[in-house]
C-alpha positions as CSV (number, residue, x, y, z in Angstrom):
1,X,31.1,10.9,-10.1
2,X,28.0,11.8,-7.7
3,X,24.5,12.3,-10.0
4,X,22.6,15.4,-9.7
5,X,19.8,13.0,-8.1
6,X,22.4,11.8,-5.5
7,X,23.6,15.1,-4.6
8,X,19.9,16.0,-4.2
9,X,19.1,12.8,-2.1
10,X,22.2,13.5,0.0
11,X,20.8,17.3,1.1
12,X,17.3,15.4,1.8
13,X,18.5,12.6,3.7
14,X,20.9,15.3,5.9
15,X,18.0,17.4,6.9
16,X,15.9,14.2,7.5
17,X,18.7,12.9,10.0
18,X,18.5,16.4,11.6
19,X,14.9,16.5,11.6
20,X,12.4,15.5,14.8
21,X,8.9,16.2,13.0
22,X,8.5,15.1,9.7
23,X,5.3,15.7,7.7
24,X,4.5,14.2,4.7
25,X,1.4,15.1,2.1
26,X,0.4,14.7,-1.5
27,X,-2.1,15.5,-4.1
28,X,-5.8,16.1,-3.5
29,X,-7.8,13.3,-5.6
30,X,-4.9,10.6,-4.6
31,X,-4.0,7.7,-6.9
32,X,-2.1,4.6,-6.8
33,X,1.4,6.3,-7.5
34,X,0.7,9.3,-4.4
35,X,-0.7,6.7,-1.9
36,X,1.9,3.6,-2.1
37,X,4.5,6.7,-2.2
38,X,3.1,8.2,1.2
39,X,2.9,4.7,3.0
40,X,6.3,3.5,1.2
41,X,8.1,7.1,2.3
42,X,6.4,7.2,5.9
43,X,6.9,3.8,6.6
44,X,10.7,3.8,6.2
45,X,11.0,6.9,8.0
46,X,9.6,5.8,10.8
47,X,12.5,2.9,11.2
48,X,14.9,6.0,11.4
49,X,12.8,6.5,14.7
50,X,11.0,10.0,13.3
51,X,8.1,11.8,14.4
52,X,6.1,11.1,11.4
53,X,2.9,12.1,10.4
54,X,1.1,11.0,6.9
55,X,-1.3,13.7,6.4
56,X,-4.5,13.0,4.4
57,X,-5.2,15.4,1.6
58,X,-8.7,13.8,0.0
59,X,-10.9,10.8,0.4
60,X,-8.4,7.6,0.2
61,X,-10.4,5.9,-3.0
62,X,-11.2,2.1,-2.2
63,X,-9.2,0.5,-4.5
64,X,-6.5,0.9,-2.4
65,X,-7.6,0.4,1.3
66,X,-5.9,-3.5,1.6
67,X,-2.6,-1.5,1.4
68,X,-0.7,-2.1,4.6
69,X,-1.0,0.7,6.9
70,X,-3.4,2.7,5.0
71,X,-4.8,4.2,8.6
72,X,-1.4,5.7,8.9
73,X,-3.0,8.3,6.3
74,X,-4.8,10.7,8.1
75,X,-5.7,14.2,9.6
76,X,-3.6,15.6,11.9
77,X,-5.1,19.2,14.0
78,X,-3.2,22.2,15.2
79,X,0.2,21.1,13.4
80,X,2.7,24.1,14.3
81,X,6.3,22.9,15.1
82,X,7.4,21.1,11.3
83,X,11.0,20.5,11.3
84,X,10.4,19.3,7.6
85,X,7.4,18.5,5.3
86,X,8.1,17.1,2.6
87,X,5.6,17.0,-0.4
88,X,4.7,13.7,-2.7
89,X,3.6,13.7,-6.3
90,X,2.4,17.3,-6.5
91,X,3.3,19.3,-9.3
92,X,2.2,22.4,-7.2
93,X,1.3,24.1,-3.9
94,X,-1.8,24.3,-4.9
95,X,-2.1,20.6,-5.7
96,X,-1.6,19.4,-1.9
97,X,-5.1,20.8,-1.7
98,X,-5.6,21.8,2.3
99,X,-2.3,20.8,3.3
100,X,-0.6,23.5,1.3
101,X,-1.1,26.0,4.8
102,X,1.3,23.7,6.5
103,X,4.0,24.8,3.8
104,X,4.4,27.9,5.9
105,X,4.5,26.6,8.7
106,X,7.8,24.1,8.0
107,X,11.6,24.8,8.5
108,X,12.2,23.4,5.0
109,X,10.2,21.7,2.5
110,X,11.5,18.5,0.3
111,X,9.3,18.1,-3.0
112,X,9.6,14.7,-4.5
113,X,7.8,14.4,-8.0
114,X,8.6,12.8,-11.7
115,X,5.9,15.6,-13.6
116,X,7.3,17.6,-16.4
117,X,4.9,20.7,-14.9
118,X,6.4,20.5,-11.7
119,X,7.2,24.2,-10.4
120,X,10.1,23.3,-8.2
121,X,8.3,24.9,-5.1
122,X,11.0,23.1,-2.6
123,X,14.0,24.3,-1.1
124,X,15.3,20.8,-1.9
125,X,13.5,19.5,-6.0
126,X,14.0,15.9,-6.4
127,X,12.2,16.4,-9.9
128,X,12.9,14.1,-12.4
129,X,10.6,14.1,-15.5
130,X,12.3,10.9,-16.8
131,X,11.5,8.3,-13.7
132,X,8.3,6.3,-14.1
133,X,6.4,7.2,-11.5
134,X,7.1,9.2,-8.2
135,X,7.1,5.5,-6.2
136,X,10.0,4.7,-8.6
137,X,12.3,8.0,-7.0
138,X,10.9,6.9,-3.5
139,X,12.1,3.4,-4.2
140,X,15.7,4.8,-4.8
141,X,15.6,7.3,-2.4
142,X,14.7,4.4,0.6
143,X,17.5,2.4,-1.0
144,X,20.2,5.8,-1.1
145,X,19.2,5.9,2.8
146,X,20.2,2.4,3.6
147,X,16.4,1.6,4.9
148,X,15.8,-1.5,4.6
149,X,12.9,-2.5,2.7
150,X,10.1,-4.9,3.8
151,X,7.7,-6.4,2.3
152,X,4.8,-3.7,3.7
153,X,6.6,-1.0,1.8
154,X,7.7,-3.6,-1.4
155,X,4.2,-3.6,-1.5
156,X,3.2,-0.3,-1.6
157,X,5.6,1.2,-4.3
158,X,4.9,-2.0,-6.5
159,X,1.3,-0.6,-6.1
160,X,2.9,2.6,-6.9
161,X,4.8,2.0,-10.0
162,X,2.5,-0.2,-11.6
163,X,-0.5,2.0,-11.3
164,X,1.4,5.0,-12.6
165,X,2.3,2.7,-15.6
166,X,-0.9,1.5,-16.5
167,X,0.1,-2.3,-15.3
168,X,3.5,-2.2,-16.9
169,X,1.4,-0.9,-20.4
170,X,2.3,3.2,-20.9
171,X,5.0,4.4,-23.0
172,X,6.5,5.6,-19.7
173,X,7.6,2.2,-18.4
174,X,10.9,1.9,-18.6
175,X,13.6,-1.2,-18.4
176,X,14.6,0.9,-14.4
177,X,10.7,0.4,-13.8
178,X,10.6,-3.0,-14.7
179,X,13.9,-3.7,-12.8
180,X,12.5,-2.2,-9.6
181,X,9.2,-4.0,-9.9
182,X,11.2,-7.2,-10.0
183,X,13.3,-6.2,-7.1
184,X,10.4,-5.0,-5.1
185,X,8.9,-8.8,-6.2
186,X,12.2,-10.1,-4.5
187,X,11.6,-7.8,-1.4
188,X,8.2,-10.0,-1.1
189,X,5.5,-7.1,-2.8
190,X,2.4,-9.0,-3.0
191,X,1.6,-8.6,-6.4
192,X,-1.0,-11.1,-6.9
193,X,-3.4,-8.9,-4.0
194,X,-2.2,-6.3,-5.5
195,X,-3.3,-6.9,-9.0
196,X,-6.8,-8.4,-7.4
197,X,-7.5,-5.7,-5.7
198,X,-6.9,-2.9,-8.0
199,X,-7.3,-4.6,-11.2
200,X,-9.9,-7.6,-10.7
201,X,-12.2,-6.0,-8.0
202,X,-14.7,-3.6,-9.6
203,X,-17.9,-2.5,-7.8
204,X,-21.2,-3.1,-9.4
205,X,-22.2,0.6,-9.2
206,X,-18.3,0.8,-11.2
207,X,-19.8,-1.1,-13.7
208,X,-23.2,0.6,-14.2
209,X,-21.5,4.0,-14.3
210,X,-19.0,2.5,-16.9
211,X,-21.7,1.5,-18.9
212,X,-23.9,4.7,-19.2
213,X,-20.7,6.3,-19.5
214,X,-20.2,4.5,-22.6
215,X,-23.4,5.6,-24.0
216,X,-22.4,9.3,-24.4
217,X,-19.2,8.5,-26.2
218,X,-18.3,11.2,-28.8
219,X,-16.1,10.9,-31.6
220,X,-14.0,14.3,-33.2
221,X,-11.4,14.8,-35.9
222,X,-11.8,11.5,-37.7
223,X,-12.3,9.5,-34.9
224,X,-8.8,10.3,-33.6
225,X,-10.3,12.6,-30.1
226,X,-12.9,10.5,-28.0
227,X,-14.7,12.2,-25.3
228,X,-16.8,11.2,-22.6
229,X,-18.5,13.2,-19.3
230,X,-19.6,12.1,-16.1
231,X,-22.0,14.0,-14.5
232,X,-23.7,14.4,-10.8
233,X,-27.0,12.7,-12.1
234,X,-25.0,9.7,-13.9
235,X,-23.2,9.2,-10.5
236,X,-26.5,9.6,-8.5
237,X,-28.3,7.3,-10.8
238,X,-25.8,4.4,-10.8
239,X,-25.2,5.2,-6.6
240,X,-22.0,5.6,-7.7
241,X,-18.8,8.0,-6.8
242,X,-16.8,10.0,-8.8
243,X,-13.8,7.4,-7.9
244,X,-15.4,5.2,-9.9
245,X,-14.8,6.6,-13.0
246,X,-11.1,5.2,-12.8
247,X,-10.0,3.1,-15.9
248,X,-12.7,4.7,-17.8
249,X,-10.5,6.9,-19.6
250,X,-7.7,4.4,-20.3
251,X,-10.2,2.0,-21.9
252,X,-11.5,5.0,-24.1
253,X,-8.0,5.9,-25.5
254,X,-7.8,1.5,-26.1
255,X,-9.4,2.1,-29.1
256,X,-8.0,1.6,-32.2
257,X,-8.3,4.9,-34.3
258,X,-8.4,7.4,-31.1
259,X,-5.1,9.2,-30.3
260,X,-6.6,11.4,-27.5
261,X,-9.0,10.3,-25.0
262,X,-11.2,13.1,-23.1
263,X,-12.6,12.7,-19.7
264,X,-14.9,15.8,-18.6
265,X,-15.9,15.1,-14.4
266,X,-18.7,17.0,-13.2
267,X,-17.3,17.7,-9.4
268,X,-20.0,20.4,-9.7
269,X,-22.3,23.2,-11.7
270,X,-19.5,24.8,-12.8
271,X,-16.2,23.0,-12.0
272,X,-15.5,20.3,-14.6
273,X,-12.2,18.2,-14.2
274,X,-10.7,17.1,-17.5
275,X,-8.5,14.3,-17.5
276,X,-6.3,14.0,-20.8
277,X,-4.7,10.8,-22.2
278,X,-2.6,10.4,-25.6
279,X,-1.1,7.3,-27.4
280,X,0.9,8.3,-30.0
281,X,2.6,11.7,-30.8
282,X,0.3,14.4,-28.4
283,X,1.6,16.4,-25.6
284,X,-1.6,16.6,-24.0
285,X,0.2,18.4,-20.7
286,X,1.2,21.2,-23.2
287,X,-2.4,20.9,-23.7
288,X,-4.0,21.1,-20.4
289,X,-1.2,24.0,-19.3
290,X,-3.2,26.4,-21.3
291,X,-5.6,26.0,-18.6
292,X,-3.5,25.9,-15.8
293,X,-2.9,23.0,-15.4
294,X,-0.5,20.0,-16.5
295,X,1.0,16.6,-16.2
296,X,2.8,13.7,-18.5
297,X,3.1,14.1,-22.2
298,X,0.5,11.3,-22.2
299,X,-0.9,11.4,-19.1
300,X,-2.7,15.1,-17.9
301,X,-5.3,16.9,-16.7
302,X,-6.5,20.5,-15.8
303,X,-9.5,22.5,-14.3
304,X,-11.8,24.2,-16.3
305,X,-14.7,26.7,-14.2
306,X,-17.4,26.8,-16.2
307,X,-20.6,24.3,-17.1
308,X,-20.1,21.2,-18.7
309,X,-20.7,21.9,-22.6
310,X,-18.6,25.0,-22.2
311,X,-15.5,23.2,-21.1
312,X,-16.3,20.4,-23.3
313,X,-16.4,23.2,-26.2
314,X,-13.5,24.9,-24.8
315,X,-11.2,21.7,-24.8
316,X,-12.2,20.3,-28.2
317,X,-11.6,23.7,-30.1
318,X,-7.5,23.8,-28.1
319,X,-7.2,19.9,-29.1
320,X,-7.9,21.0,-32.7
321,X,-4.7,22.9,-32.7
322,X,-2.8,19.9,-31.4
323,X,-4.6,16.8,-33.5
């Protein structure tokens, strides 16, 4: 009996085939999960001897410039004849940031994601809540297409899956995840440059900003909601970017008593991004949808248009009906 995912890859892979000029974007402020996805994706498309072009939606962070091929991320100009683009990791339209234009300008679109918010915006959804990360659906798709995979693009979704995870520690990692990682290990991922570079490789600015980060730290509801902000002086003071905030937020929901974790990002006067994680029993993407936005059940984040101690006000008074 053929799964609803297989039926789904089948349609993609047939228009793939049929396709000349393939374009392939994701989310504006790109992570581990959207970036080893891209490469992974465009890299085995590319051994089916496609037109492909990686298209670069946001600043790449550092963290993730030793991945092989990274320059294969970039802008493209005056992109008019798309036989297909098809869309990584974006809940949204709205998500794929500048690239979104190019929607409209493609035969058919493909939208590959594993978030619960996901609107379906494809002609062809391979959505699926329940996978791990989106580098976990690329992994199977690759493998559905009989690509074979090398050890460039092992590398990239192991870089995929196990950021998503948080290193193989979230509440989505599965037994699947954990039996693709090992495969990908067989396929020769490096995981040990991997794991330097993303994990044991932090900036001093990374540090100083952690650390004065730290020291506005505020504790609601009996300790159980812990919020933090980042704002344009902090990063200015510390010559720091707002990249360098990652991990913040993970170590803030590490401890013990907190069950939500806050993190308010000053991108400027009045546009603060809030980045939502939970340990136990929140929906924080149930959450962050009341302000249009979304995510995991333990992983979200939304948009709020306003100065920083309004959102912060605004976010702590919704969390109250949740905690």
């Amino acid at each position: 009996m053929i799964s609803n995912l297989e039926s789904l890859f089948s349609d993609a892979f047939k228009y793939i085939l049929n396709s000349k000029n393939i374009y392939i974007a994701s989310h504006v402020q790109p992570d581990g999960d959207n970036i080893g996805s891209l490469l992974a994706l465009g890299m085995a498309l590319l051994k089916l001897e496609k037109d492909v072009y990686i298209l670069k939606s946001d600043i790449i962070p550092s963290d993730f410039s030793f991945l092989p091929n990274i320059e294969l991320i970039k802008d493209y100009d005056g992109a008019d004849d798309i036989d297909l683009f098809i869309a990584i990791d974006s809940s949204d339209e709205e998500r794929l940031g500048k690239n979104r234009d190019l929607l409209s300008k493609s035969k058919l679109t493909i939208n590959i994601d594993h978030h619960i918010s996901n609107t379906r915006f494809g002609d062809i959804n391979i959505v699926d809540e329940n996978a791990s990360s989106t580098g976990e659906l690329i992994f199977e798709f690759i493998k559905f297409m009989n690509i074979s995979i090398d050890e460039k693009i092992a590398t990239c979704l192991y870089t995929a899956i196990s950021t998503d995870t948080g290193s193989f520690m979230y509440s989505n990692t599965s037994a699947k995840a954990h039996e693709i990682a090992a495969e990908l290990i067989r396929f020769g991922a490096d995981t040990e440059n991997i794991n330097i570079n993303i994990y044991q490789n932090k900036s001093l600015e990374r540090i100083k900003l952690f650390i004065k980060t730290m020291n506005n730290l505020e504790f609601y509801f009996d300790n159980k909601v812990a919020l933090v902000s980042i704002t344009q002086k902090m990063l200015e003071d510390c010559n720091a970017s707002m990249e360098d905030s990652e991990g913040i937020i993970s170590f803030v929901r590490g401890i013990s008593p907190v069950e939500i974790a806050v993190l308010l990002k000053e991108l400027s006067d009045n546009e603060i991004k809030i980045s939502m994680r939970s340990k136990r029993y929140v929906d924080v993407s149930s959450i962050c949808y009341n302000f249009g936005g979304g995510g995991h059940i333990r992983a979200a984040g939304c948009t709020i248009y306003d100065s920083l101690e309004k959102a912060k006000a605004l976010i702590i008074n919704e969390i109250k009906k949740y905690i």
